[in-house]
C-alpha positions in Angstrom: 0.0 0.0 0.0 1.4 3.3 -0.8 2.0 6.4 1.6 -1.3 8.0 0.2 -3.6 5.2 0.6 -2.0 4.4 4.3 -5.7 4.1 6.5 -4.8 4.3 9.6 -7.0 2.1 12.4 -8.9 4.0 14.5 -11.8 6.2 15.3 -12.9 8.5 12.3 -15.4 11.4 12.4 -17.4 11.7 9.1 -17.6 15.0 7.7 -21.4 14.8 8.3 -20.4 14.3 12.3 -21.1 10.3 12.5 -18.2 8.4 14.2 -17.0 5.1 12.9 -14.0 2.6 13.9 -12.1 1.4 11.2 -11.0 -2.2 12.0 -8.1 -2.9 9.0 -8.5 -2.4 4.9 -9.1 -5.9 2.8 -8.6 -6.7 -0.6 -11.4 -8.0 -2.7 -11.0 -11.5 -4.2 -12.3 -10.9 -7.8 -11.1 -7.5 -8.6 -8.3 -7.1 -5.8 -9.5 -3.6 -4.8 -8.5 -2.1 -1.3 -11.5 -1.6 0.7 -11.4 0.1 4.6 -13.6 -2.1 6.7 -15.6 -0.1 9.3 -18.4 -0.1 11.6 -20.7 2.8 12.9 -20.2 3.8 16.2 -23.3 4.7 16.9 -27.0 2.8 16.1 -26.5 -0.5 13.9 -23.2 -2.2 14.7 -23.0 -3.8 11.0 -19.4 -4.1 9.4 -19.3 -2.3 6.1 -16.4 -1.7 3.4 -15.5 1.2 1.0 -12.3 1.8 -1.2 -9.9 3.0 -0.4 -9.3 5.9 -2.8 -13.2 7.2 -1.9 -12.7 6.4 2.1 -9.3 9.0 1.7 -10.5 11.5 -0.7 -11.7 15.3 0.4 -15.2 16.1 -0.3 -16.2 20.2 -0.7 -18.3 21.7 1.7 -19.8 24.9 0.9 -16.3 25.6 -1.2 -13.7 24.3 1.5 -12.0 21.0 1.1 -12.6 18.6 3.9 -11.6 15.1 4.2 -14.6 12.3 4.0 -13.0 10.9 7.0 -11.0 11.9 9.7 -8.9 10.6 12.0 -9.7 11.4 15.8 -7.9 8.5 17.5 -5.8 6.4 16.6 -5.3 2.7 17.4 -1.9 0.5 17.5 -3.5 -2.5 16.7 -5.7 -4.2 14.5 -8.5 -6.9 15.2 
């Protein structure tokens, strides 16, 4: 994995406020994407997945750049 598609794992805040801990990134077995693999911290407790690229990438917000996810803690070890 290259230095800019490096997920840390950790606690992330959504840019729409929503927590979520991200658990490790997987690769899928047919098209051998990277996908994060995270789970809302908050309500259902379901594991989901996302690529990479779209998990990392900054979204605008009324004309500033902002990242989709961001890091507020960060964890040494994975699951």
């Amino acid at each position: 994995m290259s230095q800019q598609t490096k997920v840390e794992l950790g606690r992330y805040r959504h840019y729409k406020g929503g927590e979520y801990q991200v658990y490790g990134v997987a690769r899928h077995s047919e098209s051998e994407e990277l996908l994060v693999v995270y789970r809302p911290l908050y309500g259902q407790s379901e594991l989901w997945v996302r690529p990479v690229d779209m998990f990392l990438e900054h979204v605008d917000i009324d004309g500033t750049s902002t990242p989709r996810f961001a890091l507020i803690e960060q964890n040494k070890e994975a699951i």
